[in-house]
N, C-alpha and C positions, 0 to 999 in steps of 0.2 A: 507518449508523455510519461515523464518521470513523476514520481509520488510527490514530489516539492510544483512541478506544473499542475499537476492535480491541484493540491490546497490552495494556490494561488489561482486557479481557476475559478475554482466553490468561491476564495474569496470577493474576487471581483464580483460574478454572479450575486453574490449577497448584497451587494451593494446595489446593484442597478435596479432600474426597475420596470419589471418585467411582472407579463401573467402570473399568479401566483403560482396556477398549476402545471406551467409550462415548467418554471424557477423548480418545482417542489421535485417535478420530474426529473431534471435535467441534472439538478446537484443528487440527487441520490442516485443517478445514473454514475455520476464521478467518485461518488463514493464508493461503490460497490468495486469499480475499477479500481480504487487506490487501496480498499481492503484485500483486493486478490492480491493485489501486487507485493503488500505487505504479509499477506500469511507466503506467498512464496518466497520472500527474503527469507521471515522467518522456518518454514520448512529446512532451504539450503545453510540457513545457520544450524540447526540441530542435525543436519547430516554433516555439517565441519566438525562440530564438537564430537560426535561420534568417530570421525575417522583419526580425529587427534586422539582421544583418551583408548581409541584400537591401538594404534601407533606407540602411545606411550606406555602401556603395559605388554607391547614386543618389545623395545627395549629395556623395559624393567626387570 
């Protein structure tokens, strides 16, 4: 699942209606999931800006 599946996931789940503690459990499960997934984008973006601003001060 992609992080845009995720949030559309939670959203549906918020809508139905289900156990409260089942729902409580299950979206913080997808959340947890779409937060890893988002610090590892972010992660791999601050290793690109690092190998750019490497790269551009050997050419400079």
């Amino acid at each position: 699942m992609n992080v845009f599946d995720i949030n559309n996931a939670i959203e549906e789940l918020e809508q139905k209606d289900l156990d409260p503690e089942v729902l409580v459990d299950t979206i913080e499960s997808l959340k947890l999931t779409r937060d890893q997934k988002l610090d590892g984008a972010a992660g791999l973006s601050d290793k690109y800006d690092s190998q750019i601003n490497w790269a551009k001060e050997r050419v400079t």
